[in-house]
C-alpha positions in Angstrom: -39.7 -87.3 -6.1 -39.8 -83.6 -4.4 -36.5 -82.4 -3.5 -36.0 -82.2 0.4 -37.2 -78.6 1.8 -35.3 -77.5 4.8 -37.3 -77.0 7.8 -37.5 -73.7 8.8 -37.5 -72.7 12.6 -38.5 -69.7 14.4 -35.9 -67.3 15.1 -37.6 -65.8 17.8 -37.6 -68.2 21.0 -33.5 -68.6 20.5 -33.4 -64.4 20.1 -35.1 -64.9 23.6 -32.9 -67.3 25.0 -29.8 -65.4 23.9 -31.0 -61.9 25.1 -32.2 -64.2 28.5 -28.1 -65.8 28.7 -26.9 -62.1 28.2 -29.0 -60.5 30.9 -27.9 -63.6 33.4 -24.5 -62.9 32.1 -24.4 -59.2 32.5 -26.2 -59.5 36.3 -23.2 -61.9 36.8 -21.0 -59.1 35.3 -21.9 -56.4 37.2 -21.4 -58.0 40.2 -17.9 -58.8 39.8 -17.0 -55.5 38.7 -18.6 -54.1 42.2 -16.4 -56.2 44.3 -13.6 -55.6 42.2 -14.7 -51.4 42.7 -14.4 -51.9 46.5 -11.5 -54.1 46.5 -9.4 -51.4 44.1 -10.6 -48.8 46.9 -9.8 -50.9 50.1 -6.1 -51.5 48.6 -5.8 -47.8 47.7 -6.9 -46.5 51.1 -5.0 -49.5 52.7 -1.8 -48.3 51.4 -2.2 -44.9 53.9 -4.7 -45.8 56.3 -7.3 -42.8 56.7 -8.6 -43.2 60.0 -5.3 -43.2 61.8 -4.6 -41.3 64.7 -4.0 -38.3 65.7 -3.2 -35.9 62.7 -0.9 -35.5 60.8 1.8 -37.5 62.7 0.2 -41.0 62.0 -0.1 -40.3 58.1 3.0 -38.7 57.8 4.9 -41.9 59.5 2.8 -44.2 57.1 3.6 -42.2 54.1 7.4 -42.3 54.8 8.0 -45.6 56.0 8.9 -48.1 53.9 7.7 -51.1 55.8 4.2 -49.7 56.5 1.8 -52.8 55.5 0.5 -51.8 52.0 -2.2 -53.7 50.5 -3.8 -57.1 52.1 -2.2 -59.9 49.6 -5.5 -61.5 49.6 -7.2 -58.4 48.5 -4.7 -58.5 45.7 -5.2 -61.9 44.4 -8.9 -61.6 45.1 -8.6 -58.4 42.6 -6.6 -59.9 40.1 -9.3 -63.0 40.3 -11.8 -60.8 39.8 -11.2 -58.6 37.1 -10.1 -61.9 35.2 -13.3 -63.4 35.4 -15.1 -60.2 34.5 -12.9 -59.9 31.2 -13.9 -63.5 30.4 -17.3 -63.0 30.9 -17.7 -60.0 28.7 -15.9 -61.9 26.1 -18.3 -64.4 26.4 -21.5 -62.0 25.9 -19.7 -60.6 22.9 -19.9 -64.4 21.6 -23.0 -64.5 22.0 -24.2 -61.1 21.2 -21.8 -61.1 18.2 -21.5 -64.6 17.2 -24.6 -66.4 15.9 -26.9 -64.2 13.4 -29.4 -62.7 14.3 -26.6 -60.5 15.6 -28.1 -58.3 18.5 -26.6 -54.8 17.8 -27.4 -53.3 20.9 -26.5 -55.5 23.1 -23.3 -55.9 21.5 -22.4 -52.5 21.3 -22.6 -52.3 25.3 -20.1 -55.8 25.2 -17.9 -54.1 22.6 -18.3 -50.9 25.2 -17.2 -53.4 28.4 -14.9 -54.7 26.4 -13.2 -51.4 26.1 -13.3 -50.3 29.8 -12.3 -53.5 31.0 -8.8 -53.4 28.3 -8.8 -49.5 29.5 -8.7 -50.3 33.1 -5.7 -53.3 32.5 -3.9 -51.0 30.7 -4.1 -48.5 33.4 -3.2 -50.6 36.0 0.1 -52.3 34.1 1.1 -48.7 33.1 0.8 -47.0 36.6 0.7 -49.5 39.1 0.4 -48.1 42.7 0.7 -44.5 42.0 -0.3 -41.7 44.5 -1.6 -39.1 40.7 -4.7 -38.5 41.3 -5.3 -38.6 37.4 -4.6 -43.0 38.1 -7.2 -42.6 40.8 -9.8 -40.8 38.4 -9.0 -43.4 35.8 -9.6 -46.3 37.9 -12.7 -44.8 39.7 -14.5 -43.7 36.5 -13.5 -46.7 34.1 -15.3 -48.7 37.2 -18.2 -47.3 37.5 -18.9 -46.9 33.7 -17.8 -50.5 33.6 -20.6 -51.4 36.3 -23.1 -49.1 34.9 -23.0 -50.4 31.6 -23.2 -53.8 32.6 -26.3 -53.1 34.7 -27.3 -51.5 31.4 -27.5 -54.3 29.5 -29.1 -56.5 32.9 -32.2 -54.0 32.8 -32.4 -53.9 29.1 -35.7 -54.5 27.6 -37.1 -54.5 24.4 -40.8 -53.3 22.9 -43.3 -56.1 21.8 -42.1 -56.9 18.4 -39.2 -54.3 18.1 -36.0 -54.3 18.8 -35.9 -50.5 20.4 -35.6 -49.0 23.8 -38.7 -49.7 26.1 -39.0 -45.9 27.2 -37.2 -42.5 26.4 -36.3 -41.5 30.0 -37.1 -37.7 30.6 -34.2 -35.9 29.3 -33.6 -34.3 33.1 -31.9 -38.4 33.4 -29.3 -37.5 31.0 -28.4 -34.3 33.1 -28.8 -35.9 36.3 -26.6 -39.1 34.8 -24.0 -36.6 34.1 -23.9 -34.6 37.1 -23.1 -37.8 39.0 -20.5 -38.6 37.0 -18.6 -35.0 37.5 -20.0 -35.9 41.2 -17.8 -39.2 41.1 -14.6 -37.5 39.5 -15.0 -34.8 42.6 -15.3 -37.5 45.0 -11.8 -39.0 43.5 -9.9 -35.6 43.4 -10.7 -35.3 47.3 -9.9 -38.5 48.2 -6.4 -38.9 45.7 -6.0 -35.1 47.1 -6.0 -36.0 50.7 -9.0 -33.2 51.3 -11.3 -35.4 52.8 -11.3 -33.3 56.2 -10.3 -29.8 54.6 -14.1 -29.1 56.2 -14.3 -30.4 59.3 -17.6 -28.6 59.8 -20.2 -26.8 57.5 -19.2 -23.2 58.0 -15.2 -24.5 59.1 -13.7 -23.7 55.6 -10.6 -22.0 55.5 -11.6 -21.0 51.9 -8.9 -18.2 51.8 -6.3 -21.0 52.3 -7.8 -23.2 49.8 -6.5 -22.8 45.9 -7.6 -23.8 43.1 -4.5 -26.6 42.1 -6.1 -29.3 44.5 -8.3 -29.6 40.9 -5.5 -30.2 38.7 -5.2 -34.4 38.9 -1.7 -34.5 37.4 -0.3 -32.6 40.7 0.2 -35.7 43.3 0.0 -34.4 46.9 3.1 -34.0 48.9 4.2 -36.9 51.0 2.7 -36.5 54.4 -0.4 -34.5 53.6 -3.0 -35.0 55.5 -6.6 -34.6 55.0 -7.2 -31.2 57.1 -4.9 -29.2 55.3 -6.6 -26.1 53.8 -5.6 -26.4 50.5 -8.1 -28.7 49.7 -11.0 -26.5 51.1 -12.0 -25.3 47.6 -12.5 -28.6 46.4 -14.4 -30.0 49.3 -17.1 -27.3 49.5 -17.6 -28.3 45.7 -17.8 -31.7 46.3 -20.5 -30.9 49.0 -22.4 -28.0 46.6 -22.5 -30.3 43.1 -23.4 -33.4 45.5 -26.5 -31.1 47.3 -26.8 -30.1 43.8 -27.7 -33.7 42.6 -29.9 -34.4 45.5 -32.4 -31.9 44.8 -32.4 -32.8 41.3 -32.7 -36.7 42.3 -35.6 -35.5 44.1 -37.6 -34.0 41.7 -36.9 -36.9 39.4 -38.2 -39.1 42.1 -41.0 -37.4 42.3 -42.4 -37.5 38.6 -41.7 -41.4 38.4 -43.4 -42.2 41.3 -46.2 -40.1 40.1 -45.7 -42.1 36.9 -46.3 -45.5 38.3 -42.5 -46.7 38.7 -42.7 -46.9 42.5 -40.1 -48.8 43.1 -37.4 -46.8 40.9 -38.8 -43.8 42.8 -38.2 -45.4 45.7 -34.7 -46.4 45.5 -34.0 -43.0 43.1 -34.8 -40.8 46.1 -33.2 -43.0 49.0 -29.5 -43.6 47.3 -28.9 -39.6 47.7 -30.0 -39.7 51.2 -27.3 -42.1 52.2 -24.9 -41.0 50.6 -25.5 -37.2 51.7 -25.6 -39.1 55.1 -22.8 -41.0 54.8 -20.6 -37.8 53.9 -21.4 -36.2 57.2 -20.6 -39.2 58.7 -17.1 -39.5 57.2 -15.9 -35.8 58.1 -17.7 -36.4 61.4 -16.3 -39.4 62.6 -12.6 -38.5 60.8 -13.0 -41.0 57.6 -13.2 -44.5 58.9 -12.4 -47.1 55.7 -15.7 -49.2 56.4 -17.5 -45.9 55.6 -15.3 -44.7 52.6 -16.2 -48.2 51.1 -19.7 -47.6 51.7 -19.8 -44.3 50.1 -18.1 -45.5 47.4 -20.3 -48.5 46.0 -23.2 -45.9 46.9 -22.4 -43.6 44.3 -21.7 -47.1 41.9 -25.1 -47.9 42.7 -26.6 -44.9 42.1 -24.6 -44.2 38.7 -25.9 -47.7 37.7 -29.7 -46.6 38.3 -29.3 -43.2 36.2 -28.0 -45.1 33.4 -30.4 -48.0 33.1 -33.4 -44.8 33.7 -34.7 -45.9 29.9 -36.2 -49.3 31.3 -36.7 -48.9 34.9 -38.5 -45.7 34.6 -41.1 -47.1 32.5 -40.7 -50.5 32.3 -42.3 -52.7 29.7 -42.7 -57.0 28.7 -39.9 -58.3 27.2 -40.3 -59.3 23.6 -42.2 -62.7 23.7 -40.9 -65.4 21.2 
């Protein structure tokens, strides 16, 4: 009598349906974290209220009094729900990345990596709470957007036909690009914690003699009652707008070779994310920062941090492994 032979099974098709869960997962992922990136800005900004008139009389009574509303309670449980959800859901792609052999490497490094941001970012917020340093603003802003990027990472992964690499080496002008965005982003933080949002009220309107060089420091939290035209910010604004025209041009030329390459639609959305956000800067100095704008430049730049990072498979995309 033959002994009984276990039946072997393809691993393939279930490699498939795991990588397919993870992508579904990490979509899901991502989108979490980008509400919970605009409701962490909406409470911030809610606490002081930029658009509040006139200057500086309205921010000054709303920094100094202790019953000004702070943040909405809904947008605080809606935050706490949330970033719960996304910290279950990245333990869950560790699971599966992690858990049943085959074990998928590089997907589970970027859920090891989510894992770390989203721990990070609780940390952070147990530890300093509501504070005005513009070092907790930086820390929130750029464990957020790494947090969002990476899961959009591991979305748009894909994988050559019968290997388990990369789909396409970006050119190496991504890498740059990827991170002047991100020095862009911690900029864009430092103005906003720094209260220099309108230290240029115009192009050429920079008091740049009155502008210094601490507005850079994130560990100096701005005096109570400083509002966003004072002139000490001026040095950091204008570098703000130069590293951000900066990234444009760069963007462009980017845009330019992939659309020449045959990724259209990258092109496409590579060259028209810098445009609204260039245009939604003017509009924020012009029309003295109104919060629906602020919000809207901020999940902008999340979007367009998300597109440099997953530049490997979007730029030249390629089939998923088949089983």
């Amino acid at each position: 009598m033959n002994a009984h032979v276990p039946v072997s099974y393809p691993a393939a098709p279930r490699i498939a349906r795991r990588r397919a869960w993870l992508r579904g997962m990490a979509w899901f992922c991502a989108a979490l974290v980008l509400s919970i990136i605009g409701l962490s800005a909406h409470m911030r900004l809610s606490r002081v209220d930029p658009a509040c008139q006139p200057w500086p009389q309205c921010q000054q009574a709303q920094a100094l009094d202790a019953d000004a509303p702070g943040a909405p309670p809904a947008a605080r449980a809606a935050h706490r729900m949330a970033a719960s959800a996304a910290l279950l859901l990245v333990l869950a792609m560790l699971a599966v990345a992690l858990g049943p052999r085959p074990i998928l490497w590089p997907e589970g490094r970027m859920a090891l990596g989510l894992l770390g941001l989203a721990l990070f970012l609780a940390v952070l917020g147990m530890a300093a709470g509501a504070s005005a340093l513009p070092a907790v603003t930086l820390g929130n802003l750029l464990g957020g957007f790494a947090m969002f990027a990476l899961s959009v990472r591991l979305a748009t992964r894909r994988t050559r036909v019968g290997h388990g690499r990369l789909a396409a080496t970006a050119p190496h002008g991504f890498r740059l690009a990827l991170l002047l965005a991100l020095v862009q982003v911690a900029l864009g933080g430092l103005v906003s914690a720094g209260q220099a949002g309108l230290s240029c009220p115009a192009f050429g309107a920079c008091d740049l003699g009155a502008g210094g060089w601490q507005a850079f420091n994130p560990w100096i939290e701005p005096a109570a009652g400083t509002p966003p035209t004072h002139a000490g910010g001026a040095w950091l604004h204008m570098t703000h707008r130069g590293v951000g025209l900066a990234l444009a041009v760069m963007l462009a030329m980017l845009s330019w070779r992939a659309w020449r390459r045959g990724a259209r639609a990258f092109a496409a959305v590579l060259a028209g994310l810098p445009v609204a956000l260039v245009t939604l800067g003017l509009a924020l100095v012009a029309l003295g920062l109104p919060l629906a704008l602020v919000l809207a430049h901020n999940l902008c730049a999340a979007l367009l941090l998300a597109l440099l990072a997953s530049a490997p498979d979007c730029y030249s995309p390629v089939p998923d492994a088949g089983p």
